[in-house]
C-alpha positions, 0 to 999 in steps of 0.5 A, a space after each residue: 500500500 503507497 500512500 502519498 507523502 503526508 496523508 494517511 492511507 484509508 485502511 490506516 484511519 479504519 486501523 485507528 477507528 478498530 482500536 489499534 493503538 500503533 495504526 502504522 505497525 498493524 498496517 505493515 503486519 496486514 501487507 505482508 505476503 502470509 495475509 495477503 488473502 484476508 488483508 482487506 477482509 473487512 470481517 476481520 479487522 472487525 474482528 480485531 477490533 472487537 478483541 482487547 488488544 488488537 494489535 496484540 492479537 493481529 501479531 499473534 495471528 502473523 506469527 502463527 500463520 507464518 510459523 504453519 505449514 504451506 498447505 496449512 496457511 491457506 485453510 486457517 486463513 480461510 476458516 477464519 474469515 468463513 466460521 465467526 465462531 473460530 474467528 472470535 476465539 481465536 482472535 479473543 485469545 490471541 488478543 488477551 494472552 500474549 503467552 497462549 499466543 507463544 504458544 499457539 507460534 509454538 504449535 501452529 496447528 493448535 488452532 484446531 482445537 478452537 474450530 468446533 464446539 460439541 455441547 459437551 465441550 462448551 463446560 467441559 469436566 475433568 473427564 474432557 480435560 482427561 481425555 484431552 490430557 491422554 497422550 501425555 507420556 512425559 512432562 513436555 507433551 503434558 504441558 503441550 497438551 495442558 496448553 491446549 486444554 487452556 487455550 480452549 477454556 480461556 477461548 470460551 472465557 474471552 467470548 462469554 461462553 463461560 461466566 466466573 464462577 465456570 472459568 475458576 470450575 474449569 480452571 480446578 477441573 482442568 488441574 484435577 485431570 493434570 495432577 492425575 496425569 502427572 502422578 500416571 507419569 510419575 507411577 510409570 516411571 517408578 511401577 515398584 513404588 506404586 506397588 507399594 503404597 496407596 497415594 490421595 492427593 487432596 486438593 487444597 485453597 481455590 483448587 479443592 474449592 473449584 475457584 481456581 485461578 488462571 495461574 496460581 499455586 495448586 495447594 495440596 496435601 497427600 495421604 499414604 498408606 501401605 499396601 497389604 504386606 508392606 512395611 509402613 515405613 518403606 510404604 511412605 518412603 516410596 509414597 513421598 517419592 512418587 508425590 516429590 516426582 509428580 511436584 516436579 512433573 507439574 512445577 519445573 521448568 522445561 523448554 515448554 515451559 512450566 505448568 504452575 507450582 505444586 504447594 504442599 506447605 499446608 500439610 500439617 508442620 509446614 515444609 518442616 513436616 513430612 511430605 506424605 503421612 498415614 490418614 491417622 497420622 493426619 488426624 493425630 496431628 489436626 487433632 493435638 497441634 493444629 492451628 485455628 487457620 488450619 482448619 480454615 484452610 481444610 473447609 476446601 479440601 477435596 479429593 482430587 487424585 490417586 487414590 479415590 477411596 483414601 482421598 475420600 477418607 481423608 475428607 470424612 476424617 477431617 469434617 468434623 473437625 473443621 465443623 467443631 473448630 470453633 468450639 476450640 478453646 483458642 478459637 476467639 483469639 485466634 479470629 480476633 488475629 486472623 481478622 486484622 487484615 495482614 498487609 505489612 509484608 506488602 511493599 508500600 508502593 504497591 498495597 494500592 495496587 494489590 487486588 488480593 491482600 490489600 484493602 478492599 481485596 479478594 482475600 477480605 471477602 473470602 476470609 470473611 465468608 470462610 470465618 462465617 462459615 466455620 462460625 455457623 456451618 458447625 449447625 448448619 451443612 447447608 454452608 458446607 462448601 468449598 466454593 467462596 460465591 457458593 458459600 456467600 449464597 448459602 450463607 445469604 439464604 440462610 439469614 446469616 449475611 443480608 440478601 443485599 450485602 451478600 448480592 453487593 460482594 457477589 458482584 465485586 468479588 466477581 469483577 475483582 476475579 474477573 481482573 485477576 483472571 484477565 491480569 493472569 491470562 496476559 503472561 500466564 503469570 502467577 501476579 494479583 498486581 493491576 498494571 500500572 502501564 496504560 497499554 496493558 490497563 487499556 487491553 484489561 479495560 477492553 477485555 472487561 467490555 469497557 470501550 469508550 474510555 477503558 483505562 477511566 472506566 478500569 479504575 472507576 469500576 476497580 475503585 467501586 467494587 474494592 470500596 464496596 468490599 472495604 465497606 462490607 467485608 467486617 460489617 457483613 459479621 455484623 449487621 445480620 445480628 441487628 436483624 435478629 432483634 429487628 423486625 423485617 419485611 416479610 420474606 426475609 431470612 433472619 440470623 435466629 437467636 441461637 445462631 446470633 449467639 453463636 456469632 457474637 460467642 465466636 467474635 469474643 463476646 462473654 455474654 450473648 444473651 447481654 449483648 442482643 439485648 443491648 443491640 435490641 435496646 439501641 436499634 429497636 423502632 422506627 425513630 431516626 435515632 434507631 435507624 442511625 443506631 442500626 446504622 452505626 452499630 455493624 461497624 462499632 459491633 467489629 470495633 468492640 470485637 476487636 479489643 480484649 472486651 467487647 460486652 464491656 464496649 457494647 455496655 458501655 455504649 449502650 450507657 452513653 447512648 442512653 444518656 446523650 440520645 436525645 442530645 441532637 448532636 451525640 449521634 450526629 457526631 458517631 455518625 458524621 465524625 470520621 473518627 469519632 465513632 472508631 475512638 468512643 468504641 476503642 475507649 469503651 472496650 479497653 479497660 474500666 478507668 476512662 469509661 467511668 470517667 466518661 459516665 459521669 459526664 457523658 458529654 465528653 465524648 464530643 473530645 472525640 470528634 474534635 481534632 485536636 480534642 485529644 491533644 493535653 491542654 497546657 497548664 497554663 490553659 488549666 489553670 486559667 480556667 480552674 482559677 476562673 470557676 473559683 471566682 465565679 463560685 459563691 462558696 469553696 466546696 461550689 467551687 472546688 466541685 468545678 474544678 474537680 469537674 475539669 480534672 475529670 474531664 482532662 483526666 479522661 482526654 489524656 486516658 483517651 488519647 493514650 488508649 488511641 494512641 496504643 491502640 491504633 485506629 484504621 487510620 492511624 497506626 499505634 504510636 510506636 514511641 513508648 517513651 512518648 506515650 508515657 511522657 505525654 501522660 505523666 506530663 499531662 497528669 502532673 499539670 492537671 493535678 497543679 492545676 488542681 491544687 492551684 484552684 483548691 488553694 485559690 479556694 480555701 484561701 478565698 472562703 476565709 481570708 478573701 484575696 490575701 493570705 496573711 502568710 505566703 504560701 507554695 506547693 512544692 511537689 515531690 517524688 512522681 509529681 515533682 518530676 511529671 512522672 505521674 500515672 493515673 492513680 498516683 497521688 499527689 506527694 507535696 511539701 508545704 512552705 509559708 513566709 509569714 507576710 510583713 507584720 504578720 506574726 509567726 504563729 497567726 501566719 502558721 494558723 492560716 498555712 496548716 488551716 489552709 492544708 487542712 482545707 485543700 485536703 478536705 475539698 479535693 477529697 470530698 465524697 463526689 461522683 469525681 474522682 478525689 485528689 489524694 494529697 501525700 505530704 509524707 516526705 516532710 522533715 521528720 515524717 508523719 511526726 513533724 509539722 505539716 507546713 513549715 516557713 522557708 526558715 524551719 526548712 533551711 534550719 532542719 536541713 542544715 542540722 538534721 538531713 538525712 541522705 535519704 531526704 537530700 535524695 527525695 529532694 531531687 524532685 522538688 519542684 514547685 508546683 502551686 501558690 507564691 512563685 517567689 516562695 517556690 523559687 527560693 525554696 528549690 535554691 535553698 535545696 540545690 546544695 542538697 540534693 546536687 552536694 559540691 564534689 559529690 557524695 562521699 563513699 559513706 553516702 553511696 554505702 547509706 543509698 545502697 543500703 537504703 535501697 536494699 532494706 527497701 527491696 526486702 521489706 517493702 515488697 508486698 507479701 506473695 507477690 512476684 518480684 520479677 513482675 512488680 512494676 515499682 519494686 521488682 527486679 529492673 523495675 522503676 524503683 532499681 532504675 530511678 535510685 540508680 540515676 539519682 545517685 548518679 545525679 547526687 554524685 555529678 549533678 554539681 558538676 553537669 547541668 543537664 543532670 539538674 532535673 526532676 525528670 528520670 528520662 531526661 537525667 538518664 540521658 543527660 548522664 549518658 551524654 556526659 559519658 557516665 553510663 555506657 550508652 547500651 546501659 541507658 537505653 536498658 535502664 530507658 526501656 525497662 523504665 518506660 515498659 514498667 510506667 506502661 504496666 502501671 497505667 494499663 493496669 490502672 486504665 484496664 482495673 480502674 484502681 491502680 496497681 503494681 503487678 499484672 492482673 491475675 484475671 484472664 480478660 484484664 490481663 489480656 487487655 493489658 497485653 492489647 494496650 502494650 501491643 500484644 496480639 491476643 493469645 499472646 499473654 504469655 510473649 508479654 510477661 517473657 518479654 517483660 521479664 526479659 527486659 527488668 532482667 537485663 536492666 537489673 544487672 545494669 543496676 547491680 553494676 551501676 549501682 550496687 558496683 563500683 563506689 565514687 
């Protein structure tokens, strides 16, 4: 064809119009001599045109044309344009499957195979896929004739003959009649290993279901026994030959290629077990060691090659077994960790475009539809299937997933196969990525049937069906336990009583009974707010499952709801929020503390909603506010009662916060900084409860001397509160100093300090619905035994005769808190010589801490409790480490600035940077200190009182696991690893501390 320089030629512009994306290179491929009869046929640039990509199949047709022979050109060339049945499937092939295409070069004639179609050949069976697989004598000529069979099953696919669901059937039927070709190839080889055994393949994952993908690991497992008169031993060893043999036949590489991998890793033991055991060896196994996911994996199993009566042994055997997996004492946590959906092995440039394990995946749909199958099928046989669409149908017939959310997954799950079978086809290769190339996303458009904007309409319809799947995949455990306590439209199928129970059982839920009745109290009736309830709780229902107590979470809600439900904004904000309903449900379920902070004043759980809601506020900010209340209150217990209001408040912000951020949310994963965690917390703590005392001794004062106490007056916080150290059941260890006011004498200024005392104690510690502030002044000069408040003065002169090493310790958290910033700033120079002594402490000094410290550790722990487990006084606990870095503090505090702290993390660090502990010893005395202030809060958050050791109840202790980032079932990781970490950090205190002297 010539065409006059600068114009394009006709067949050029109906080469663009058919969907040809190079015009120029199709239009040479159509004037070469092999086409010259059908060049300018127009029924088959139609044809082309109507294929995915018609200049891949073009080039495919070119390249088999030319590599048949002369006589046999002519015919496929003349059948093509005469028969529409051959020329759409060949064509459709040639199209979708550049590797079917390298095949059919390979072997030119082929294309036979696709001219005719007996009715039996439009859904073939294994027995068709058998005899087309009879010829077979060694592994070239079975993947010859492999790809034979396949070339007619995907020609049937690309033209529609055939939906999904029969594609994946062929597909697995297609594998059955290949594995039991190979294993004939493997017997002939070794006839006197087949004489001795009896072999089963049992085919496993999308196989056994009859789902198989076009290129996918076949999952097997086999069964052995011995023939009459054989040796068991010698029967296996010669059944594992023949099973390895029949792998290798269908897995390696030749010059025809591979047929796709055989993986036998679901056997029990893994690839560390043996590769062919006895039946009853399988059942000893499933029935001692197996795993939850185990049984999850045999809902597929199904006999598929060798032995037919072993095989369906095997099956029997493990039924029952499979059905009774959720009665298994593990079966709870072991579905709260399967539920997590696993993508951190996914590289992240490429999660988006994962079509099985990222968001929205397949496996979201079958994991969900497999986990509710083992969940009901144990009373129902009725979801006894292999088959995820199967499965989904019978599950929705049954009133166990709504008719529509089932009817919605059917049609993603579908198209997501659907272009992991297209994706698939192209190379023949094992892959689950969509492309990112645009040709190859314009073929899997086109393929599809999408031809006016394929790679637009690609993604707009990907996108849809993975929300769809993302949406429903957790919500369909879920809503269908709604309609158990709903009334609905006649016809429609309800989850029963029973079988809502047993869901709510197998999701973690001690009490089902509780829970429907909770569901129904909430979602019951007509009103808006019952349908917003209805609305919100599948999704809230999966959160609670999640934690380590979902009826206290569903309780607990249940009891916000019944006090805010009639607040226009509560459910609005669950509703509208993104983040508001995922945050109120990790509170709720996570332990006792900031659920009943919550129920005292239900409106705070507007905090949630709010985007900065969970950030601490500044002391500052706290005080202002407190200070403000007093003045507006007409008397002190009025006022404190307000001020104790914002404490409860702050109080469950930060117990919010921390829960959130140990936790994790779907959209922000769990802060991995503990030290931070821990920071934030006893910061915020510590400023709250200034705060606090700030409004109270505001309080007292004003009650009886109005604006002006006759005595200056300061708070001087000690121990965890003098150094921001706080957990959330601490109390508040002070110091009380006054400086009598000009004129005023000594002892009218001591009435006013100690009656001022007396009432600030009294007010944060009246009986109230909010939590008490407990005042500890028992680190006074003289103890328990001496004055409560003494003037700055007392205080210089009992230092200055009577100190004791162990109070020039306890000073090193001094630190004012409260009341006359003067005062306070006087009071911490005139103890800094103390605590921080010039040249350090003398070798009497250290062997006085020591001691201390030894006394302390014998006499002080409570009686039975576990000294590797105590959080404050065990072993590499918080006592070991803190008394280690404040001797280090009173031995070179007077020569290194950055050791002045009250603060353990920060003069740890401070002393590592000055070089006086070894790096690796710091972050071993960090880490056991950080994990230990963990231990202390979650007991507290999780009990709601606090506590130094982990809790002996199996719920509490396991939610204690959860907020320290411990998977459920794994208690038993975190307390060996608690264990490992204060036993590392001890011996660094037996050398640091209880070493070397000076």
């Amino acid at each position: 064809m010539t065409t006059a320089p600068g114009r394009r030629s006709s067949t050029f512009t109906r080469l663009l119009r058919h969907g040809f994306t190079d015009p120029s290179a199709a239009e040479q491929l159509l004037d070469l001599d092999a086409l010259a009869s059908v060049r300018s046929d127009p029924v088959l640039l139609e044809a082309l045109g109507a294929t995915a990509d018609p200049d891949l199949a073009l080039r495919g047709l070119v390249r088999i044309v030319e590599a048949g022979e002369e006589g046999e050109r002519q015919v496929l060339l003349d059948t093509l344009v005469t028969a529409k049945p051959l020329r759409d499937r060949l064509l459709g092939v040639l199209g979708a499957s550049e590797a079917l295409g390298d095949h059919l070069a390979r072997h030119p004639r082929d294309w036979q195979a696709l001219v005719t179609y007996e009715s039996v050949d439009l859904h073939p069976g294994v027995a068709e896929f058998e005899q087309g697989l009879a010829d077979a004598v060694d592994p070239d000529s079975l993947r010859v004739a492999y790809r034979r069979c396949l070339l007619t099953l995907a020609a049937r696919d690309v033209c529609g003959t055939t939906d999904l669901a029969q594609t994946a059937a062929e597909l697995a039927d297609l594998a059955t009649a290949t594995l039991r070709a190979a294993l004939a190839i493997a017997r002939t080889a070794a006839p006197e290993d087949a004489a001795q055994c009896r072999l089963a393949v049992v085919a496993m994952g999308k196989c056994g279901g009859r789902e198989l993908n076009y290129i996918s690991d076949v999952d097997v497992i086999f069964v052995g026994e011995a023939r009459d008169g054989v040796d068991e031993t010698k029967a296996m060893q010669a059944a594992t030959r023949l099973a390895a043999h029949m792998m290798r036949i269908c897995s390696d590489t030749t010059v025809e290629g591979t047929i796709w991998e055989v993986d036998a890793n679901l056997r029990p033991e893994g690839r560390n077990g043996p590769l062919v055991r006895t039946l009853s060896s399988h059942l000893a196994y499933y029935q001692r060691w197996a795993k939850t996911w185990e049984f999850q994996a045999l809902l597929k199993a199904r006999a598929v090659a060798g032995d037919p009566e072993l095989g369906a042994e095997y099956v029997e055997a493990v039924s029952p077994l499979v059905w009774g997996a959720a009665d298994r004492e593990n079966f709870v946590p072991d579905v709260q960790k399967m539920r997590r959906r696993v993508v951190d092995n996914i590289p992240a440039d490429r999660i988006e475009r994962e079509l099985k394990l990222g968001p929205g995946g397949l496996r979201d749909v079958e994991f969900a539809v497999q986990l509710l199958q083992l969940v009901h099928g144990r009373s129902d046989a009725s979801l006894h299937s292999g088959s995820t669409l199967e499965a989904l149908r019978a599950l929705a017939e049954g009133g166990y997933v709504g008719r529509a959310d089932a009817a919605q997954l059917d049609e993603a799950y579908r198209f997501l196969r659907s272009m992991e079978h297209r994706i698939q086809l192209y190379r023949l290769r094992r892959t689950h990525l969509v492309p990112e190339d645009e040709a190859d996303l314009r073929r899997l458009g086109r393929s599809l049937g999408m031809r006016t904007d394929p790679v637009a309409e690609l993604n707009k319809a990907w996108k849809r069906h993975a929300s769809v799947v993302r949406r429903l995949h957790e919500k369909i455990f879920y809503r269908p336990l709604l309609d158990a306590v709903a009334q609905l439209a006649p016809g429609e199928s309800r989850l029963s009583a029973k079988a809502a129970a047993i869901r709510l059982e197998a999701l973690g839920y001690a009490d089902p009974a509780a829970a429907l009745r909770h569901l129904e109290a909430l979602s019951s009736g007509v009103t808006r707010k019952a349908a917003i309830q209805r609305t919100l709780l599948p999704v809230l229902l999966g959160w609670f499952a999640d934690s380590a107590d979902p009826d206290a979470g569903l309780l607990g809600f249940r009891k916000v709801s019944d006090a805010l439900g009639k607040t226009p904004w509560y459910l609005r904000l669950l509703r509208d929020e993104g983040a508001a309903a995922e945050n109120l449900a990790r509170v709720l379920s996570a332990g006792r503390l900031a659920p009943d902070l919550l129920m005292r004043a239900p409106e705070a759980v507007a905090i949630l909603g709010d985007p900065e809601g969970l950030t601490p506020r500044t002391r500052e900010h706290l005080e202002q506010e407190v200070l403000a209340a007093v003045g507006r209150a007409g008397d002190a217990e009025s006022a404190v009662a307000v001020v104790r209001g914002v404490r409860r408040r702050e109080l469950f912000r930060t117990t919010a916060a921390d829960l959130i951020g140990s936790y994790g949310t779907e959209d922000s994963p769990a802060e991995q900084d503990h030290g931070a965690l821990v920071d934030r917390v006893g910061s915020a703590v510590t400023d709250l409860n200034a705060a606090t005392i700030a409004g109270a001794l505001r309080a007292a004062v004003r009650e009886r001397w109005g604006d002006t106490l006759p005595t200056r007056f300061a708070v001087i916080g000690m121990g965890r509160f003098g150094g921001h150290e706080l957990s959330y059941g601490s109390d508040a260890d002070v110091l009380f100093v006054h400086r009598p006011r000009e004129g005023v004498s000594d002892e009218e200024a001591g009435r006013a300090a100690n009656a001022v005392v007396s009432e600030m104690r009294r007010l944060l510690q009246l009986p109230t619905a909010d939590p008490p502030l407990l005042i500890d002044a028992d680190l006074r000069p003289e103890g328990r035994t001496g004055p409560m408040v003494r003037t700055l003065k007392s205080y210089e002169a009992y230092y200055r005769r009577w100190s004791l090493v162990w109070e020039s310790q306890a000073l090193l958290r001094a630190e004012h808190m409260a009341g006359d910033e003067e005062l306070g700033r006087a009071f911490v120079e005139l103890v800094d010589p103390l605590r921080y002594p010039m040249e350090g402490l003398g070798e009497d000094a250290v062997r006085e801490i020591r001691r201390l410290k030894a006394r302390m550790e014998s006499e002080r722990m409570p009686r039975g409790a576990d000294p590797t487990l105590h959080a404050k006084l065990g072993r590499g606990g918080l006592s070991d480490v803190e008394w280690t870095v404040q001797l280090l503090q009173m031995q070179h505090g007077w020569a290194e600035p950055g050791l002045r702290t009250t603060r353990t993390r920060e003069a740890l660090a401070a002393a590592c940077a000055a070089e006086l502990i070894p790096a690796e010893d710091a972050q071993t005395l960090d880490e056991a200190w950080v994990l230990a202030a963990r231990v202390r809060n979650a007991v507290m958050l999780v009990r709601g009182r606090p506590g130094d050791t982990f809790p002996s109840d199996p719920r509490e202790l396991a939610a204690v696991g959860r907020y320290l980032g411990y998977e459920p079932g794994h208690v038993g990781d975190m307390l060996d690893d608690y264990r490992r970490t204060t036993r590392r950090a001890r011996a660094v205190v037996e050398e640091r501390f209880y070493g070397a002297a000076g």
